[in-house]
Every structure is written in C-alpha cells, then in structure tokens.
mmCIF file of the C-alpha atoms, coordinates in Angstrom:
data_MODEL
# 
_entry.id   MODEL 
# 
loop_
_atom_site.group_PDB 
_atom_site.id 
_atom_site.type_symbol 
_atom_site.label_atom_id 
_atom_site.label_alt_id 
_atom_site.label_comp_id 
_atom_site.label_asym_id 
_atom_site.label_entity_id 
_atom_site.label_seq_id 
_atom_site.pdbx_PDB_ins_code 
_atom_site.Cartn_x 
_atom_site.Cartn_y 
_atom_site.Cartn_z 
_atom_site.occupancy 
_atom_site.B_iso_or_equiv 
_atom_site.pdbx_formal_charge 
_atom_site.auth_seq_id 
_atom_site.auth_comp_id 
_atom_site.auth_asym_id 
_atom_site.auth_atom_id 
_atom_site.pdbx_PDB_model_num 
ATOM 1  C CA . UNK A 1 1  ? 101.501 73.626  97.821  1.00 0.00 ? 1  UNK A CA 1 
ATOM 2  C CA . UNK A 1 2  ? 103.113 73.449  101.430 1.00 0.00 ? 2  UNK A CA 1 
ATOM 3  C CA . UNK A 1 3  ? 102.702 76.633  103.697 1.00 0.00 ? 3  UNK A CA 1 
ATOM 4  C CA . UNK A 1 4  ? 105.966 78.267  104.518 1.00 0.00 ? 4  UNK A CA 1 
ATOM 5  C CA . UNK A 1 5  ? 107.343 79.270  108.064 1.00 0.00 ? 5  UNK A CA 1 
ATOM 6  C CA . UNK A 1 6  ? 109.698 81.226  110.033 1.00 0.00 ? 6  UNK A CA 1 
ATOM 7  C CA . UNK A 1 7  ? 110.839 79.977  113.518 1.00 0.00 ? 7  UNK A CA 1 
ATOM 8  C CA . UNK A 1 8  ? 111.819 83.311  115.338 1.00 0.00 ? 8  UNK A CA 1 
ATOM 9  C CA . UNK A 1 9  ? 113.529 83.258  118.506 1.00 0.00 ? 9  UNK A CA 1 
ATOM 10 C CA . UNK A 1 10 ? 115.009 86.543  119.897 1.00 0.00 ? 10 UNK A CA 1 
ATOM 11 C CA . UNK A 1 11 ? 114.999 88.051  123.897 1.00 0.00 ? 11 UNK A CA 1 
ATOM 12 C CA . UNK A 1 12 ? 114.089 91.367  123.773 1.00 0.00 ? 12 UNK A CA 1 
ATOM 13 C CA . UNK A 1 13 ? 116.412 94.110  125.860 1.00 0.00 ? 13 UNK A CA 1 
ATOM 14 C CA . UNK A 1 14 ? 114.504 97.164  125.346 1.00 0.00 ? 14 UNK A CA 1 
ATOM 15 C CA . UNK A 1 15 ? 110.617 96.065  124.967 1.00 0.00 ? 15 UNK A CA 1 
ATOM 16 C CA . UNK A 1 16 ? 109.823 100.286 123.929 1.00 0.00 ? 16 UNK A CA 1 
ATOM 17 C CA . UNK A 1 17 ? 111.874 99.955  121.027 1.00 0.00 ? 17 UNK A CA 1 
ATOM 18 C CA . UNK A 1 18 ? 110.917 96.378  120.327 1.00 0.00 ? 18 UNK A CA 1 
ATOM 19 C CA . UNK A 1 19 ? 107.367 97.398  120.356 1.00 0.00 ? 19 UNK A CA 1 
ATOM 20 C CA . UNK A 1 20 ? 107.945 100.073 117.514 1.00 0.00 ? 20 UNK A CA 1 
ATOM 21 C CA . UNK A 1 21 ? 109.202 96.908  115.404 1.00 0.00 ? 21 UNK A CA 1 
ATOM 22 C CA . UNK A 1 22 ? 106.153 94.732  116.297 1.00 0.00 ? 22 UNK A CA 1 
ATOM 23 C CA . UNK A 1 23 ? 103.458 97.437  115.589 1.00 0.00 ? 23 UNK A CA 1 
ATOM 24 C CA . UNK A 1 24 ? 105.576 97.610  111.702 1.00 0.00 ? 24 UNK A CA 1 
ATOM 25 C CA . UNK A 1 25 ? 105.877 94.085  111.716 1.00 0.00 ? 25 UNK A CA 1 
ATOM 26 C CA . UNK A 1 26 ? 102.103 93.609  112.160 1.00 0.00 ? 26 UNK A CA 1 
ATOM 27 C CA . UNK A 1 27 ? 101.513 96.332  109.477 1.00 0.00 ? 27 UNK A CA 1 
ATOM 28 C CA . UNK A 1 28 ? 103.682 94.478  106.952 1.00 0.00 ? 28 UNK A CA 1 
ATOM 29 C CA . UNK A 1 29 ? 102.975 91.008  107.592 1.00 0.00 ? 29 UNK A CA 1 
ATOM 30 C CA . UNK A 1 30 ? 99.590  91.515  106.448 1.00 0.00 ? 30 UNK A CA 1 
ATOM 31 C CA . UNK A 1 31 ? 100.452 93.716  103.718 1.00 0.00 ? 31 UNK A CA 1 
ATOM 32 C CA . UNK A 1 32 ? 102.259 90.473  102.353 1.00 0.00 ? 32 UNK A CA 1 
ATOM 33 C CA . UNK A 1 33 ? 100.102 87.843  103.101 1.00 0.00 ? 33 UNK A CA 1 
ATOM 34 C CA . UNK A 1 34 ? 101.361 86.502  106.207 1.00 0.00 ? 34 UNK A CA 1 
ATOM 35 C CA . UNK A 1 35 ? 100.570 85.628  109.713 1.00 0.00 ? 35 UNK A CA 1 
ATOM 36 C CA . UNK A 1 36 ? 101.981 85.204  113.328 1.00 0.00 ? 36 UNK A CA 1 
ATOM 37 C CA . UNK A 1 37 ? 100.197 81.479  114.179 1.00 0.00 ? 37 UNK A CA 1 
ATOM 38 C CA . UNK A 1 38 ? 101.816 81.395  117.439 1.00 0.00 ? 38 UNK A CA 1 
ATOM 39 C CA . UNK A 1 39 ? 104.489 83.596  119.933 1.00 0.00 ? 39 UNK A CA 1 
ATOM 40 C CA . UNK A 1 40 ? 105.553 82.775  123.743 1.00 0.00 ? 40 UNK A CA 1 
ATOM 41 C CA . UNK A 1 41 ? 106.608 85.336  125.486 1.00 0.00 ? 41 UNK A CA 1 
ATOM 42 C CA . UNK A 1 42 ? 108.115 83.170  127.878 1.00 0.00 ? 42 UNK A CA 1 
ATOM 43 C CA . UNK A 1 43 ? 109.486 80.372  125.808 1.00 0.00 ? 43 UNK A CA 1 
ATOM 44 C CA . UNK A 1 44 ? 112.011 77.819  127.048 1.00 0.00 ? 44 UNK A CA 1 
ATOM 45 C CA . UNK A 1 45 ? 115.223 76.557  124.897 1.00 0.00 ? 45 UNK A CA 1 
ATOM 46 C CA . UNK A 1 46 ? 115.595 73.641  126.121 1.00 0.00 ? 46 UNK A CA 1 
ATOM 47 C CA . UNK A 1 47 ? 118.918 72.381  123.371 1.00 0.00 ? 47 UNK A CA 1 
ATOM 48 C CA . UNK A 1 48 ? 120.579 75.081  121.641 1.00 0.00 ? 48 UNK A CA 1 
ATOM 49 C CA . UNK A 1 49 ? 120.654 78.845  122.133 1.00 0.00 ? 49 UNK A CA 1 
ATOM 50 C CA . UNK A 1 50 ? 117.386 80.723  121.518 1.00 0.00 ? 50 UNK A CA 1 
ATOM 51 C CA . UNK A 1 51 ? 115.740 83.848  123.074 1.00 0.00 ? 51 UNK A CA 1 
ATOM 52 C CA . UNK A 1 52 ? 112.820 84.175  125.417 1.00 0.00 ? 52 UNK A CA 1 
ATOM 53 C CA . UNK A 1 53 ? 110.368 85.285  122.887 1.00 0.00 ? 53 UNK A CA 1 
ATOM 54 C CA . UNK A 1 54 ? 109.285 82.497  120.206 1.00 0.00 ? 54 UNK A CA 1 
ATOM 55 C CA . UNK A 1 55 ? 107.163 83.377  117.396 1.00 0.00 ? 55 UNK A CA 1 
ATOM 56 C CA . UNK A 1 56 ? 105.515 81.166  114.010 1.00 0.00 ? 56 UNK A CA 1 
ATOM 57 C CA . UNK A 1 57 ? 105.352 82.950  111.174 1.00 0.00 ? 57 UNK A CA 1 
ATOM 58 C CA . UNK A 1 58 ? 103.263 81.749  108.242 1.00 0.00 ? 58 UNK A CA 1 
ATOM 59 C CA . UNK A 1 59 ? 103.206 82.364  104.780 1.00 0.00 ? 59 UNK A CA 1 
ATOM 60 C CA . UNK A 1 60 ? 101.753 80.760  101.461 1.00 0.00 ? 60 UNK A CA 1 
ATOM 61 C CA . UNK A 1 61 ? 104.472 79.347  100.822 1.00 0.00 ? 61 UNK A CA 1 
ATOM 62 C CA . UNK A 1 62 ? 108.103 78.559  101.885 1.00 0.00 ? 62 UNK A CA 1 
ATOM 63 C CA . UNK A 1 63 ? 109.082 80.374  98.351  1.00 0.00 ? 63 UNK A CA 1 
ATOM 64 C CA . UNK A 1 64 ? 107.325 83.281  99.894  1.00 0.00 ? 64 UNK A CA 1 
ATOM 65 C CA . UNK A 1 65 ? 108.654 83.108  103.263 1.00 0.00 ? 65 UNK A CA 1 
ATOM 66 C CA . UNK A 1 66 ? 112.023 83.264  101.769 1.00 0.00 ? 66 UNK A CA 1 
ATOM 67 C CA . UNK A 1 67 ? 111.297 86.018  99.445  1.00 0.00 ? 67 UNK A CA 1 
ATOM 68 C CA . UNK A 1 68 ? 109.631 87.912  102.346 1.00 0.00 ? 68 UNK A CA 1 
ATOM 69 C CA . UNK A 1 69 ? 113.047 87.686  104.166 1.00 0.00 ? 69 UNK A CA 1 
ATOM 70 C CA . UNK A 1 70 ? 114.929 89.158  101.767 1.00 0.00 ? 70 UNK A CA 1 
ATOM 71 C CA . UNK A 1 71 ? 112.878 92.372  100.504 1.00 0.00 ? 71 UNK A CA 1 
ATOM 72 C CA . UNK A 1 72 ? 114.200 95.368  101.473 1.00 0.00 ? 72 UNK A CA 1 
ATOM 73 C CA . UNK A 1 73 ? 111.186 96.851  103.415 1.00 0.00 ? 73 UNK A CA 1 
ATOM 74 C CA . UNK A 1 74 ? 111.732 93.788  105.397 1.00 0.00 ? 74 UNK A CA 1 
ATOM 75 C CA . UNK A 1 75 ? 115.572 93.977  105.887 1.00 0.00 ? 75 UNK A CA 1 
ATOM 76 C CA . UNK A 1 76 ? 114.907 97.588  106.752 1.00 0.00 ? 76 UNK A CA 1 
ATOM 77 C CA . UNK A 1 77 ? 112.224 96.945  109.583 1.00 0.00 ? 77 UNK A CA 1 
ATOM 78 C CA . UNK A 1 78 ? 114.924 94.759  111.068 1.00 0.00 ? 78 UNK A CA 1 
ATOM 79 C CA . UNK A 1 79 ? 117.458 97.155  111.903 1.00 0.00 ? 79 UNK A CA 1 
ATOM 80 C CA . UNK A 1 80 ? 114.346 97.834  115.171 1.00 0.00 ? 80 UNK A CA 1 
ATOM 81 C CA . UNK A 1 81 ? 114.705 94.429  116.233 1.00 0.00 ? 81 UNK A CA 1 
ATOM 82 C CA . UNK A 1 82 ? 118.035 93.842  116.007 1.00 0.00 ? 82 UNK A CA 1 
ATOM 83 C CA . UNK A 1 83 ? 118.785 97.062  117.710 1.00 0.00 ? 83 UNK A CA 1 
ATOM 84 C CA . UNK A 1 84 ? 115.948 95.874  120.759 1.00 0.00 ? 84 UNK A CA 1 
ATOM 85 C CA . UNK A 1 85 ? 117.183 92.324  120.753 1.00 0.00 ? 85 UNK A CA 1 
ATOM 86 C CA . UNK A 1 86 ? 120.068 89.944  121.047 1.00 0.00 ? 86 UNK A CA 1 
ATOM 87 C CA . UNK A 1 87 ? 120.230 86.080  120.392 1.00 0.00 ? 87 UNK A CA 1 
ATOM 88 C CA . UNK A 1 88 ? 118.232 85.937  117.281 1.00 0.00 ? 88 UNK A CA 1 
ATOM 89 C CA . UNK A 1 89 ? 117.508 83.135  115.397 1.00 0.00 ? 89 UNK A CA 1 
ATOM 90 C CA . UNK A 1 90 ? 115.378 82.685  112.402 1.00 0.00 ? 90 UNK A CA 1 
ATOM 91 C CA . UNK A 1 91 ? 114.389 79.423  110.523 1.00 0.00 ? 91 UNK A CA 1 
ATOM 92 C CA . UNK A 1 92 ? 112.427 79.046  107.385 1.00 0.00 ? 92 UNK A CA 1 
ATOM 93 C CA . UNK A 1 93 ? 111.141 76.005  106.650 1.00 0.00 ? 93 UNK A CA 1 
ATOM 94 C CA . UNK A 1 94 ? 108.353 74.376  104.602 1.00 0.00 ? 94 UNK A CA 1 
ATOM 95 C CA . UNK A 1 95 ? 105.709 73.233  106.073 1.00 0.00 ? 95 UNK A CA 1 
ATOM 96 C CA . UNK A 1 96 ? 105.119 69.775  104.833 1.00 0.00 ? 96 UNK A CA 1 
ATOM 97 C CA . UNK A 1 97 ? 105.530 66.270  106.327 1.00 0.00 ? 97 UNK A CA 1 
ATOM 98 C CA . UNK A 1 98 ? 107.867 64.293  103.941 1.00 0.00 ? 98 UNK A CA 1 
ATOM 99 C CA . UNK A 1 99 ? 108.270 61.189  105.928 1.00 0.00 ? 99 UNK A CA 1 
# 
C-alpha cells in the first residue's frame, strides 16, 4: 500500500499563535502515526496561489491521511492555524507513481 500525503501551504500572520498550533500539531501527528517529511519556511509559488510556509505531511496511507483530516481533534486544532494564517491550501494525495 501507497503512503498518503498532505501538501500544506499557508503564510503565517501571527507566528506566536501559529506556534501554539505547531507545538499541538507535533503532539498529534505522532499520536496518529504521521510525519512532517519536509517544510520551507521560505517557499516560493511559482503558478498558483500558495503561502510562504510549505510543509509534507505523511501518513500510512492516503485512506489515513484523509481520515486524519476529518477527525474532530484535528478540525479542532485548526481553528489555531486558521486564526494565525491566511492563504491555505491543503492537498491529499497518494503517494504512488501510476504512470
């Protein structure tokens, strides 16, 4: 089975409150089985409209990643980051090679 990602880009506005959602991010991304694989904190869109910070998620799965999305601890962790941020944008995606 495929791993499972999420594709985060966001620019942060207020890093002290942001930094109250990463330290609960970090606690509950573990707690599920996940991992950050990669984050710029200086990434550059270069087609499209993204944020300054760019982060890969991974998970066991892209069943998982989708499922971690949607629990409520989750959806509840992100009221910090969407009240720290602006220009969010999150992708899951499998992480297979099909063609």
């Amino acid at each position: 089975m495929s791993k499972g990602y999420w594709i985060v880009t966001t620019t942060v506005t207020n890093p002290e409150g942001f930094g109250e959602y990463v330290q609960g991010f970090a606690t509950w991304i573990e707690s599920i089985g996940g991992k950050v694989v990669a984050k710029d904190l200086d990434a550059k869109t270069v087609e499209g409209k993204g944020g300054h910070l760019a982060v890969i998620i991974e998970f066991p799965s892209k069943e998982v990643a989708s499922e971690a999305y949607n629990r409520a601890d989750y959806q509840e962790l992100s009221k910090l980051r969407w009240a720290n941020s602006s220009d969010t944008n999150i992708t899951i995606m499998d992480g297979s090679v099909t063609h």
